[in-house]
ChimeraX commands (.cxc) that place a marker at each C-alpha (Angstrom):
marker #1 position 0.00,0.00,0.00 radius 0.5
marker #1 position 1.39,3.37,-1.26 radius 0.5
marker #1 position 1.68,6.10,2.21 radius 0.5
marker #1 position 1.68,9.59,2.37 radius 0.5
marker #1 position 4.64,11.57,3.70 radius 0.5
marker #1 position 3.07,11.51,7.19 radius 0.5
marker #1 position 3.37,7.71,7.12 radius 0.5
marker #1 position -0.42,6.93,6.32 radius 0.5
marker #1 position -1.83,5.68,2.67 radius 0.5
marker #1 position -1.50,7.57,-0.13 radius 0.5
marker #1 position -4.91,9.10,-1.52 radius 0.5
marker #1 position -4.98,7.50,-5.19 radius 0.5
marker #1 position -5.71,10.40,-7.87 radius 0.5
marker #1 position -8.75,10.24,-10.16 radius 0.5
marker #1 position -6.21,9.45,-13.00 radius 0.5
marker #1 position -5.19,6.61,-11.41 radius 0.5
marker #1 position -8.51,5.74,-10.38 radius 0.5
marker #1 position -9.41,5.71,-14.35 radius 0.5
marker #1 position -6.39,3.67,-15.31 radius 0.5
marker #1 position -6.97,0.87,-12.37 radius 0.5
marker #1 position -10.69,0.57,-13.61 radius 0.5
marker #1 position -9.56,0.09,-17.08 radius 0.5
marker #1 position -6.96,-2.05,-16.02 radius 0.5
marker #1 position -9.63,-4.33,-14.22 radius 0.5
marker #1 position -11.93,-4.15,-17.05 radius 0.5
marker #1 position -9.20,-5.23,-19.39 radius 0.5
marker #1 position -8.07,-7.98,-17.26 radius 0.5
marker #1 position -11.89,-9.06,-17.00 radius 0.5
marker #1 position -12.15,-9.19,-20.36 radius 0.5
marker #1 position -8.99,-11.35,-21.17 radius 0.5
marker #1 position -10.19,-14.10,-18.73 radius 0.5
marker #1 position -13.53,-13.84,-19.91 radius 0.5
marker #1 position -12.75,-13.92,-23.83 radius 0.5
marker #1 position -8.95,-15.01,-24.05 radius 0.5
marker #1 position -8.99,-17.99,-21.68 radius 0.5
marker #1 position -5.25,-18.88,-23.23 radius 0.5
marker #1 position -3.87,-15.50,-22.67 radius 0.5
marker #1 position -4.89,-15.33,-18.82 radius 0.5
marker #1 position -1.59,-16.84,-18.25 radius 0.5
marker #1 position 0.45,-14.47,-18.94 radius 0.5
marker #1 position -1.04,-12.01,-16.97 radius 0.5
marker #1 position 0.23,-13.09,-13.79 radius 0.5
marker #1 position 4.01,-12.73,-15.71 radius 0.5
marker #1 position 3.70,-9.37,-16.48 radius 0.5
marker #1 position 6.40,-7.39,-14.50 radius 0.5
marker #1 position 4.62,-4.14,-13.30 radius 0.5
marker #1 position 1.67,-6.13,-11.13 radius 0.5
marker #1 position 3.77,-5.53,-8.48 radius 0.5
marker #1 position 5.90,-2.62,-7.92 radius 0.5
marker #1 position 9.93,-3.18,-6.99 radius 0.5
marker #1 position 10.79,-2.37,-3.25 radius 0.5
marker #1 position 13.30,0.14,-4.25 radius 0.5
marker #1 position 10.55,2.51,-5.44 radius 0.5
marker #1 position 7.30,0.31,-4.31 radius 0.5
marker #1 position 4.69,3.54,-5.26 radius 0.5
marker #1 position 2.72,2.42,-8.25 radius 0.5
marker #1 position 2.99,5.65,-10.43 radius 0.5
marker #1 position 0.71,6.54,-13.58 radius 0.5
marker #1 position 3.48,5.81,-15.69 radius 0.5
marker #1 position 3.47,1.96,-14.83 radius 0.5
marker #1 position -0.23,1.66,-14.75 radius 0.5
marker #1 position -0.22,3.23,-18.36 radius 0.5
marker #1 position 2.37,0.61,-19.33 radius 0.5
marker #1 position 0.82,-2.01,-17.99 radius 0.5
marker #1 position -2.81,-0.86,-19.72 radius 0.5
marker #1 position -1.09,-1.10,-23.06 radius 0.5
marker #1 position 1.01,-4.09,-22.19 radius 0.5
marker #1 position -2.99,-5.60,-21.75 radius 0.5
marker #1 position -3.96,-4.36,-24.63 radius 0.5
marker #1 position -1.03,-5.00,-26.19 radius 0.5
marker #1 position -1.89,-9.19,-25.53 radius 0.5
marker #1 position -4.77,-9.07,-26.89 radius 0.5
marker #1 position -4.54,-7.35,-30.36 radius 0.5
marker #1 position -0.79,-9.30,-30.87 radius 0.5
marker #1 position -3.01,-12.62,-30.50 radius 0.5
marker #1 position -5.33,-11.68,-33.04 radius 0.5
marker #1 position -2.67,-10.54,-35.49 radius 0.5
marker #1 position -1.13,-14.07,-34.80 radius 0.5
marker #1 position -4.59,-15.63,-35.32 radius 0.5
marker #1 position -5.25,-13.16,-38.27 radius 0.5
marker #1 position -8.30,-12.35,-37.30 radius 0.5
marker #1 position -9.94,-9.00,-35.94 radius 0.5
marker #1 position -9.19,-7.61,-32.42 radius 0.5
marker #1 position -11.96,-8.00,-29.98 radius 0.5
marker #1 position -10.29,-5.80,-27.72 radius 0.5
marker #1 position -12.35,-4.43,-25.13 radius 0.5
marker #1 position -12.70,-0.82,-25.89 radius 0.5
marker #1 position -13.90,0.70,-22.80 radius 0.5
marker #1 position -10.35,-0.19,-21.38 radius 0.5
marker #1 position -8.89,1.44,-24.26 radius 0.5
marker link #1:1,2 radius 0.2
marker link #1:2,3 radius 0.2
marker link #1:3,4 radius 0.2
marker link #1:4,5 radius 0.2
marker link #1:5,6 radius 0.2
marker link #1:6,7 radius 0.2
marker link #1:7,8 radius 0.2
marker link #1:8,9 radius 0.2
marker link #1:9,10 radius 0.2
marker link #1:10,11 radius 0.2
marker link #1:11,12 radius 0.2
marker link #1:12,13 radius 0.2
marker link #1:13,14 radius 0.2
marker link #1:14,15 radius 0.2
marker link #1:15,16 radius 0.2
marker link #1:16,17 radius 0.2
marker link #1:17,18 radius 0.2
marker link #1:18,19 radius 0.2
marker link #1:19,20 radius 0.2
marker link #1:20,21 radius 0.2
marker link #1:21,22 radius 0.2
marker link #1:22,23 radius 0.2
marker link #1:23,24 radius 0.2
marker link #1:24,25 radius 0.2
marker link #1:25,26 radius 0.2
marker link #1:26,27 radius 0.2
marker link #1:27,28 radius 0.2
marker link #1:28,29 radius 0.2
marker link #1:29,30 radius 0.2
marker link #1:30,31 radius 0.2
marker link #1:31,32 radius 0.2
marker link #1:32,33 radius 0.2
marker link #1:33,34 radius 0.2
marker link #1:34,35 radius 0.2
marker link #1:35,36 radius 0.2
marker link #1:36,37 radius 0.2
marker link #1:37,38 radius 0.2
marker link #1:38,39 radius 0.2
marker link #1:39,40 radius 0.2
marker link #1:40,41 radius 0.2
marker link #1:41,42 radius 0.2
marker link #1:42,43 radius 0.2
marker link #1:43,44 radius 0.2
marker link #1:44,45 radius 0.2
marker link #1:45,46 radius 0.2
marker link #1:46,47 radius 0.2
marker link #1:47,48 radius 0.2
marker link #1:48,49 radius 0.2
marker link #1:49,50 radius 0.2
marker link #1:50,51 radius 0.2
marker link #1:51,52 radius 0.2
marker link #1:52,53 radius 0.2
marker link #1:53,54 radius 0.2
marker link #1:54,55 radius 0.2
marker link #1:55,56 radius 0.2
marker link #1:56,57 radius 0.2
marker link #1:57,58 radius 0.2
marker link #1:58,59 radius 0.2
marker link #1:59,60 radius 0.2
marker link #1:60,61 radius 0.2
marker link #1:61,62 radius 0.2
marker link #1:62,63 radius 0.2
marker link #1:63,64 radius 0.2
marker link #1:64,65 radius 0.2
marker link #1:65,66 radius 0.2
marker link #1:66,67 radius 0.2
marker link #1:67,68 radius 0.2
marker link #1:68,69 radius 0.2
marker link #1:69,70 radius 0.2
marker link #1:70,71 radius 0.2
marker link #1:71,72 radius 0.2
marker link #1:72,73 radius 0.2
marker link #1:73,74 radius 0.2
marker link #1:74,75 radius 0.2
marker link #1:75,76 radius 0.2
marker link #1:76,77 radius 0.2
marker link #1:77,78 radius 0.2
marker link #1:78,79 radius 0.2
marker link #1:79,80 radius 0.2
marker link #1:80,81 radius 0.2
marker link #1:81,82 radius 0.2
marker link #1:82,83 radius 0.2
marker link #1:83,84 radius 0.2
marker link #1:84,85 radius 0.2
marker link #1:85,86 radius 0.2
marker link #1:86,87 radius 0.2
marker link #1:87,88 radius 0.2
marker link #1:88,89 radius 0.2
marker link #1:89,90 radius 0.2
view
């Protein structure tokens, strides 16, 4: 959990409010449509921030957004078909 300078938790902004509801969406909607790709969501690298710097900032959360996105719409060009990528979390 991500503290404040006083020692207490950090009040998340409303931008990263946005991204970690499109995150969730986005992960939602690999596990519901893309039951092979669920996998590697659990080996993507910015889930969990490093101890040196453990805050999650918006620049990680956008990565890992994209990184989401990124599995879906590289599976359908592997598949060649269309992307059913779920656009909300876009």
């Amino acid at each position: 959990m991500e503290t404040s300078n006083q020692g207490g938790p950090r009040a998340c902004t409303t931008e990263e409010n946005e991204l970690n509801r499109k995150i969730l969406q986005q992960t939602m909607h690999i596990r519901e449509n893309y039951h092979e790709l669920t996998k590697y969501i659990s080996e993507m690298p910015v889930t969990v921030p490093c101890e040196g710097d453990p805050e999650v900032n918006i620049k990680q959360l956008k990565e890992y957004l994209e990184s989401l996105q990124s599995l879906v719409e590289n599976y359908h060009k592997e598949k060649g078909g269309t992307s059913k990528l779920y656009e909300q979390g876009k």
